[in-house]
VEXDO-926326 format. One record per atom (N, C-alpha, C): residue number from 1; residue in three letters; atom name; x, y, z. Coordinates in steps of 0.05 Angstrom, whole numbers, plus 5000, padded with zeros to 4 digits. Example, Ala and Ser with C-alpha at 12.3 -4.5 7.8 and 13.67 -1.06 7.14 Angstrom:
BEGIN
SITE   n res atom   px   py   pz
SITE   1 ALA    N 5264 4886 5156
SITE   1 ALA   CA 5246 4910 5156
SITE   1 ALA    C 5264 4934 5156
SITE   2 SER    N 5257 4955 5142
SITE   2 SER   CA 5273 4979 5143
SITE   2 SER    C 5258 5001 5157
end
This chain:
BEGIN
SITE   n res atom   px   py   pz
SITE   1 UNK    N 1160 7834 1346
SITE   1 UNK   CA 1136 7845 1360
SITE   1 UNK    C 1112 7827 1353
SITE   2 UNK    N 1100 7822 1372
SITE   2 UNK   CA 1074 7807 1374
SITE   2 UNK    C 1044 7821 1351
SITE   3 UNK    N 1039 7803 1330
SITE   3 UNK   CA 1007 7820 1314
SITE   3 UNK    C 0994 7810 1323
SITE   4 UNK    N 0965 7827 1322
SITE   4 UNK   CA 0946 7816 1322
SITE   4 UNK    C 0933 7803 1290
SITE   5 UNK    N 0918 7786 1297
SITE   5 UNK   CA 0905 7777 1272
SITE   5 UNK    C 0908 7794 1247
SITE   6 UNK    N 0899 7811 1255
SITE   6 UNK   CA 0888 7842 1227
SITE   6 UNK    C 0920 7849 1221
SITE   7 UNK    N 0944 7844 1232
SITE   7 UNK   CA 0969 7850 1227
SITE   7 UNK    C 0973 7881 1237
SITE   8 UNK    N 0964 7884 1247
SITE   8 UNK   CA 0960 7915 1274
SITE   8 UNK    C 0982 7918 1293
SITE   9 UNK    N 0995 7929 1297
SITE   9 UNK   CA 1021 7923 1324
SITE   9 UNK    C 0994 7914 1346
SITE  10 UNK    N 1012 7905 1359
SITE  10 UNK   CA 1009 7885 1387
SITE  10 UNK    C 0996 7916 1407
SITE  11 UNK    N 0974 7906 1415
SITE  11 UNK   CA 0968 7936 1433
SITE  11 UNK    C 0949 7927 1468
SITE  12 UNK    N 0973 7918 1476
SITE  12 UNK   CA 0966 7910 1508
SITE  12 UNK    C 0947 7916 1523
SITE  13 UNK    N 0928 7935 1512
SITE  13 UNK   CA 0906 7953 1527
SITE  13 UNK    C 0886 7935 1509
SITE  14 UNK    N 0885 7932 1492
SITE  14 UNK   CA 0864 7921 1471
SITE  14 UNK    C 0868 7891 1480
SITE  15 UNK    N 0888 7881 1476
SITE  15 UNK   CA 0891 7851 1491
SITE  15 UNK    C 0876 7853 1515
SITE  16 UNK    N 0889 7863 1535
SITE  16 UNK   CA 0868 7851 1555
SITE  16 UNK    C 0830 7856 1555
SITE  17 UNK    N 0834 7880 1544
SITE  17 UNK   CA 0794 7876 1533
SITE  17 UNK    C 0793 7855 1532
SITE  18 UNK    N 0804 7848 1505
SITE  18 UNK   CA 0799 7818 1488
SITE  18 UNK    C 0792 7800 1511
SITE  19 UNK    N 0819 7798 1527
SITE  19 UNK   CA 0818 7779 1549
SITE  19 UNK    C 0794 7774 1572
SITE  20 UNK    N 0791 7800 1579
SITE  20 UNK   CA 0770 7805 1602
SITE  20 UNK    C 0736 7792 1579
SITE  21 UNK    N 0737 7807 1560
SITE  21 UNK   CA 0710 7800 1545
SITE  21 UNK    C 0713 7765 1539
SITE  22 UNK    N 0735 7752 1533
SITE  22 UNK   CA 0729 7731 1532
SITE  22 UNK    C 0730 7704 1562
SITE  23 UNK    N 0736 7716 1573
SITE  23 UNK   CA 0725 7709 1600
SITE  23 UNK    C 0708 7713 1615
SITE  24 UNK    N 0689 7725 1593
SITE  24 UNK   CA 0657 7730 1605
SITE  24 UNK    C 0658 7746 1624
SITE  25 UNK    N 0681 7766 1634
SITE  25 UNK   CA 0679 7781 1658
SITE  25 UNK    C 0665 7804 1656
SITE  26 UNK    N 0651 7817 1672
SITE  26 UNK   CA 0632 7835 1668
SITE  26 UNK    C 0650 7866 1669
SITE  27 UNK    N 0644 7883 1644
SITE  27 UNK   CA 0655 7908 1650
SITE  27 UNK    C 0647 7918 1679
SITE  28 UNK    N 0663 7940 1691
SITE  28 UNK   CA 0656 7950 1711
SITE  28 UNK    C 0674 7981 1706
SITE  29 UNK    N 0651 7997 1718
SITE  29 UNK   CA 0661 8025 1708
SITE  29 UNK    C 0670 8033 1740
SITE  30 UNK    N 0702 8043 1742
SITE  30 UNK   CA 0712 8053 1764
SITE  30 UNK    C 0715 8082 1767
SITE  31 UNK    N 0712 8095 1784
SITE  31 UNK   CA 0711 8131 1789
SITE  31 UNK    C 0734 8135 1805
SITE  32 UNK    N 0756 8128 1797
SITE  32 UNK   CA 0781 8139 1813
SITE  32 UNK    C 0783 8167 1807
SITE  33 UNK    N 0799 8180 1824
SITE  33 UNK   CA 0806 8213 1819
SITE  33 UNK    C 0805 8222 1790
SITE  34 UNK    N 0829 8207 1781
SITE  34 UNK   CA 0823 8213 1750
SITE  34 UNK    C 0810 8214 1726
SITE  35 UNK    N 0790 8192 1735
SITE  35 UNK   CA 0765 8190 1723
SITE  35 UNK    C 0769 8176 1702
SITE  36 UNK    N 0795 8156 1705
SITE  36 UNK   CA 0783 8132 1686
SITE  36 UNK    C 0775 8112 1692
SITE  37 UNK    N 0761 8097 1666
SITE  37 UNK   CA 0755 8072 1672
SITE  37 UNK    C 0777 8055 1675
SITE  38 UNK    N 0773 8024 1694
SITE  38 UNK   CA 0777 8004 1707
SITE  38 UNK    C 0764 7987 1678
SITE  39 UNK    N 0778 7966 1672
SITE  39 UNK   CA 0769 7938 1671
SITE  39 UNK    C 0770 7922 1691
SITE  40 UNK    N 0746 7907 1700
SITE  40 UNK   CA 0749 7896 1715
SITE  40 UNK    C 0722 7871 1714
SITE  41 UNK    N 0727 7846 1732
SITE  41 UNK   CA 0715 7830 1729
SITE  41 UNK    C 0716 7797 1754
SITE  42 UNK    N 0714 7779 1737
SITE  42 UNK   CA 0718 7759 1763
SITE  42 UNK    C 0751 7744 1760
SITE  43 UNK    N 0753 7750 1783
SITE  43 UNK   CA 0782 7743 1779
SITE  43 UNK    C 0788 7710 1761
SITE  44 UNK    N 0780 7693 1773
SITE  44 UNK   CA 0782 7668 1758
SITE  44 UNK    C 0790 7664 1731
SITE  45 UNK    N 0761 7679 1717
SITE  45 UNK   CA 0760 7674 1693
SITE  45 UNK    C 0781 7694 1673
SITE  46 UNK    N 0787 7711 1688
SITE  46 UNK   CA 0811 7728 1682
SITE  46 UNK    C 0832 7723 1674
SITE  47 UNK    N 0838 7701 1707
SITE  47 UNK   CA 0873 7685 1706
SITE  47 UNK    C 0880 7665 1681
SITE  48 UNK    N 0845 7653 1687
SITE  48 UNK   CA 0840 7633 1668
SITE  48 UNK    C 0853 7639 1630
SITE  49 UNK    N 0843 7674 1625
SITE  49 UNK   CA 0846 7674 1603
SITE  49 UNK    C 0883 7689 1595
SITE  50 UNK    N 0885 7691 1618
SITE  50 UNK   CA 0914 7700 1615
SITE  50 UNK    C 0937 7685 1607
SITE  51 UNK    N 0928 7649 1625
SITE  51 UNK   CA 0942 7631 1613
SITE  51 UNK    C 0931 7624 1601
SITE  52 UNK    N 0909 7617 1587
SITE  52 UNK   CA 0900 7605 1564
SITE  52 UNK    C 0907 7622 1530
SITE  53 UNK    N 0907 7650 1531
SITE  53 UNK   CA 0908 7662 1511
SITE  53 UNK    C 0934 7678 1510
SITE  54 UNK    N 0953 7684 1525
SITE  54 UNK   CA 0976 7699 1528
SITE  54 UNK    C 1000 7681 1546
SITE  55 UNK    N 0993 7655 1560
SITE  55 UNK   CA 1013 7647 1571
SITE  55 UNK    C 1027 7658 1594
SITE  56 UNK    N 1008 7666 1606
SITE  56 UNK   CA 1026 7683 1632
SITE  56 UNK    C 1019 7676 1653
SITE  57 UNK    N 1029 7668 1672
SITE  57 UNK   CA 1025 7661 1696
SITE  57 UNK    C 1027 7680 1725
SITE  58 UNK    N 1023 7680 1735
SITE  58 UNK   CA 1025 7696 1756
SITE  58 UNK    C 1060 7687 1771
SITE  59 UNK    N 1073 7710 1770
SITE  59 UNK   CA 1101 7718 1781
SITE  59 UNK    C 1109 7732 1801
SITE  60 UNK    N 1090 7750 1814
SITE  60 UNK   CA 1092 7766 1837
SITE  60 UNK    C 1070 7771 1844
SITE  61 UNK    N 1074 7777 1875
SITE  61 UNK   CA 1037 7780 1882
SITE  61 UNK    C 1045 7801 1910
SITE  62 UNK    N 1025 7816 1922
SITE  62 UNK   CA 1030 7837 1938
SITE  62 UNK    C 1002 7843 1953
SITE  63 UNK    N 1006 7858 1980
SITE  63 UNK   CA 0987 7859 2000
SITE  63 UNK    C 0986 7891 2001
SITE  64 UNK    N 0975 7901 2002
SITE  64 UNK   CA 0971 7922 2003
SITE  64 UNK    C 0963 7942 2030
SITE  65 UNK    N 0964 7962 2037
SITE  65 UNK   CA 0951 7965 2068
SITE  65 UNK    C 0928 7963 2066
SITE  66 UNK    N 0909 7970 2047
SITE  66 UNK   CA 0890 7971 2048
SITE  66 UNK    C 0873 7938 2048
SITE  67 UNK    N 0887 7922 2041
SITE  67 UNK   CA 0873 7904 2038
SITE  67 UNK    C 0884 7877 2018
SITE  68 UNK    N 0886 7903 1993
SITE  68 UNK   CA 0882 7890 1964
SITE  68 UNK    C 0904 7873 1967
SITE  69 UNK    N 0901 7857 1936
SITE  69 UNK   CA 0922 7832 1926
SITE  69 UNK    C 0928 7855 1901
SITE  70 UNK    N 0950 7857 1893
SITE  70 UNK   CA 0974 7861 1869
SITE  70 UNK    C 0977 7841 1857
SITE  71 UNK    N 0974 7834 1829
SITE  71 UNK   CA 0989 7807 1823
SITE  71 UNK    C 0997 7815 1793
SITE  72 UNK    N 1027 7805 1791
SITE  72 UNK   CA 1040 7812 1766
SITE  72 UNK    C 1034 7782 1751
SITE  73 UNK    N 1024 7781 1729
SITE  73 UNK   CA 1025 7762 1709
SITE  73 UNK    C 1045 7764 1688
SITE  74 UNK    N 1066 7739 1678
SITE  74 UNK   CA 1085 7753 1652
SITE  74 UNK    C 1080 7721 1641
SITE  75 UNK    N 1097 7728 1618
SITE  75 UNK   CA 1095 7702 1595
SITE  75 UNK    C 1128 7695 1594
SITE  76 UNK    N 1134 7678 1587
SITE  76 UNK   CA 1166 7678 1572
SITE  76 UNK    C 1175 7696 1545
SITE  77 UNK    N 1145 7705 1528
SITE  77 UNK   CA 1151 7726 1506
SITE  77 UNK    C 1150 7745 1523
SITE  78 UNK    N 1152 7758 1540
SITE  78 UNK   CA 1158 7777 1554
SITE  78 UNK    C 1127 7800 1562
SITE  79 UNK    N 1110 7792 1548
SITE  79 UNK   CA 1082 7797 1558
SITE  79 UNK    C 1075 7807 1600
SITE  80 UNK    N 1065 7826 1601
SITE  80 UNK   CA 1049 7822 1628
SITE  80 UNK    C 1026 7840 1630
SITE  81 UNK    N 1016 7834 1656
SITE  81 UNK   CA 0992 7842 1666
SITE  81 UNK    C 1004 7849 1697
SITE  82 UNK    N 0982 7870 1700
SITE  82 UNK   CA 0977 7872 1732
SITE  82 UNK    C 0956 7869 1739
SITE  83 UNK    N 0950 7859 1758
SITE  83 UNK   CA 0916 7863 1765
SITE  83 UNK    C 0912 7862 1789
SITE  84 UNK    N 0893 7877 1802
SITE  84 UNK   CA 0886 7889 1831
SITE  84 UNK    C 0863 7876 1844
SITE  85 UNK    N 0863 7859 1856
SITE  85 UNK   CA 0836 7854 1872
SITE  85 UNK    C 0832 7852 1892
SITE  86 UNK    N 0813 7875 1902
SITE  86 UNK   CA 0796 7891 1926
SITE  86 UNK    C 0790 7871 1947
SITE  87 UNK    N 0788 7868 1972
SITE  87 UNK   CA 0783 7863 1989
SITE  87 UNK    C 0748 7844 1985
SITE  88 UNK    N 0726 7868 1965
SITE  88 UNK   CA 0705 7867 1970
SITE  88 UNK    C 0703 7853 1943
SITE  89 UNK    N 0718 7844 1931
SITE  89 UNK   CA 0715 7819 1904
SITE  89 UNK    C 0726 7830 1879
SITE  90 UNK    N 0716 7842 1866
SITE  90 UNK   CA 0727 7847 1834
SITE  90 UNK    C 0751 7853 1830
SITE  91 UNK    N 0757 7838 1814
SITE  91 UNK   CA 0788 7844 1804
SITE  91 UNK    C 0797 7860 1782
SITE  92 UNK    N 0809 7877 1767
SITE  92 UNK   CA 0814 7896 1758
SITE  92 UNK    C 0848 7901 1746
SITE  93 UNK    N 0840 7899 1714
SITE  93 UNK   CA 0869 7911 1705
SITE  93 UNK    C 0877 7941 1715
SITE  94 UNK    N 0905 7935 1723
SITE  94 UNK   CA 0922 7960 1726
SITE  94 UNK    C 0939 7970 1707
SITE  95 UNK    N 0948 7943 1703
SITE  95 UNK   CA 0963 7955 1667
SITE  95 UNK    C 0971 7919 1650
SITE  96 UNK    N 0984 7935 1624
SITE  96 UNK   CA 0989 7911 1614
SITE  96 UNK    C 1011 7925 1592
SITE  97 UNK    N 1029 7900 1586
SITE  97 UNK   CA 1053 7913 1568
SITE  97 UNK    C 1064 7882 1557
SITE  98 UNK    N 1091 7896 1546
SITE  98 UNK   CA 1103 7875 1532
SITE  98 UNK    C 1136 7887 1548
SITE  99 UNK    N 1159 7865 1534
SITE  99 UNK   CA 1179 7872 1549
SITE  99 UNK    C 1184 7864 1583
SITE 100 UNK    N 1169 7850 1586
SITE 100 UNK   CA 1174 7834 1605
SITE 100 UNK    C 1203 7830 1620
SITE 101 UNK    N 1217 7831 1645
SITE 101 UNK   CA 1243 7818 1651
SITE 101 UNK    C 1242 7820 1670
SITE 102 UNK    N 1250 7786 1686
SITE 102 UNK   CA 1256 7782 1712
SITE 102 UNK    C 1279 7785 1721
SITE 103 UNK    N 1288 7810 1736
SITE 103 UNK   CA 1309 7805 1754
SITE 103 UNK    C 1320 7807 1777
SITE 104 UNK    N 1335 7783 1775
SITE 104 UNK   CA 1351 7776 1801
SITE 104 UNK    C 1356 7787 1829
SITE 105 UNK    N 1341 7783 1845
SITE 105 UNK   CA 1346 7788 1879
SITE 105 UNK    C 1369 7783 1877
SITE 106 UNK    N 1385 7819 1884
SITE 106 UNK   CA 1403 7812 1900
SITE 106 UNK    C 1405 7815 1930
SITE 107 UNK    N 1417 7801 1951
SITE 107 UNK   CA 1415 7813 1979
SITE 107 UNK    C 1437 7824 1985
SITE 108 UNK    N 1439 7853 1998
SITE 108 UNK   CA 1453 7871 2011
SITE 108 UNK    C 1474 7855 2025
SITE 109 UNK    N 1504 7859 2005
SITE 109 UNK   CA 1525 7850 2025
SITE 109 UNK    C 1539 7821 2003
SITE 110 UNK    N 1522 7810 1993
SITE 110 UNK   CA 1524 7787 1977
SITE 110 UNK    C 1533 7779 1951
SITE 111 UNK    N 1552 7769 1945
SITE 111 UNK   CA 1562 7766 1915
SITE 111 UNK    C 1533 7763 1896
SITE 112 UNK    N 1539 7770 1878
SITE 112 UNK   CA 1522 7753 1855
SITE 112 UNK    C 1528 7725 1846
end
């Protein structure tokens, strides 16, 4: 399992703070139904810190009806992110974890 510096278990919610704050991205407080907050910020400097500090690249990406972009970020240590960005600019964690795994498309009808 991944530490942090202080030898703390690895805590994916706290990482991406880290991340978002060191990419200079500006908090942004979101009012969804449930009433939590959104991290959220400028996408760039986001992606920027995803591969720079966690190694993850973007692996899946998605359209939404409404508009938005989906985009799954993971690492080879098995690290990821999701993050959502709105039609009208800011981009925004949806989640983040560890345990990562890509698998395999299969198509209907088709050996492996």
């Amino acid at each position: 399992m991944r530490t942090t510096s202080n030898a703390s278990p690895f805590n994916p919610f706290r990482a991406a703070a880290a991340a978002f704050a060191f990419a200079g991205a500006a908090v942004v407080s979101a009012a969804p139904a449930s009433a939590q907050q959104m991290l959220c910020g400028e996408r760039d400097g986001i992606v920027s810190t995803l591969s720079d500090s966690w190694h993850e690249e973007r692996t899946a990406i998605g359209l939404s009806n409404t508009g938005a972009v989906y985009e799954v970020f993971s690492s080879p240590d098995g690290t990821w992110t999701i993050l959502l960005t709105t039609p009208d600019g800011p981009t925004c964690l949806v989640g983040a974890g560890e345990h990562w795994e890509t698998m395999m498309l299969q198509v209907a009808g088709e050996p492996v």
